[in-house]
C-alpha positions in Angstrom: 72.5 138.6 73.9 75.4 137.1 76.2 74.9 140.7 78.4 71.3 140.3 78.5 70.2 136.8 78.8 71.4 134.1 81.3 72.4 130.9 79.0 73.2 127.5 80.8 73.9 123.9 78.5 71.2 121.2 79.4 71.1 117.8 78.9 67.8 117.6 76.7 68.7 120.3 73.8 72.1 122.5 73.0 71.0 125.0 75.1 69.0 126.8 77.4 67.7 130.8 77.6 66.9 132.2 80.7 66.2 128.7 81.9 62.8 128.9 80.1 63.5 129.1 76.1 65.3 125.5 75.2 66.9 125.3 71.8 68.3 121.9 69.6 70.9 123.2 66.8 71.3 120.9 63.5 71.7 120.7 60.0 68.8 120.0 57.2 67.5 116.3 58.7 67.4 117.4 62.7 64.2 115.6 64.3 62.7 117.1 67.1 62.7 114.2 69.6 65.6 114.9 71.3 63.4 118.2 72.9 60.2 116.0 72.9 57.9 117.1 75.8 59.9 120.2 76.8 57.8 123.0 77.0 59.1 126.2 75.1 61.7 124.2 72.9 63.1 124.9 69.3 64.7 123.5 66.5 67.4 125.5 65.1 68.0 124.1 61.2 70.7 125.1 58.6 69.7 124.7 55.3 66.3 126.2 55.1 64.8 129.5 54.4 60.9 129.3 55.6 60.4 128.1 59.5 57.2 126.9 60.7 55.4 125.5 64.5 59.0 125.4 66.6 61.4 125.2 64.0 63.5 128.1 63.1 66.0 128.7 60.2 69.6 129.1 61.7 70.5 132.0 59.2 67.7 134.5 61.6 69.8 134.3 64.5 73.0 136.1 62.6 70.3 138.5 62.3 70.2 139.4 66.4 74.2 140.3 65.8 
């Protein structure tokens, strides 16, 4: 994805995809209000099979690989 996406850190969230697409990485327990208000933001969990609204298991990006 490094070849065909531009990704920046930020200071709200982990990162940042094509400076539109922000994403907050954490385990089981990570809250979303550390992305709160930011439009086109994610939570990335570990522990979980089943996403739902902006939240999205970490396993599915080993899937992009």
């Amino acid at each position: 994805m490094k070849h065909l996406h531009e990704i920046h850190l930020t200071e709200k969230g982990d990162f940042i995809i094509d400076r539109k697409y922000t994403f907050e990485i954490g385990g089981k327990g990570k809250s979303s209000k550390q992305i709160k208000g930011i439009k086109n933001s994610f939570i990335v969990r570990d522990d979980m099979e089943v996403g739902s609204l902006n939240i999205i298991p970490l396993y599915l990006f080993g899937l992009l690989y």
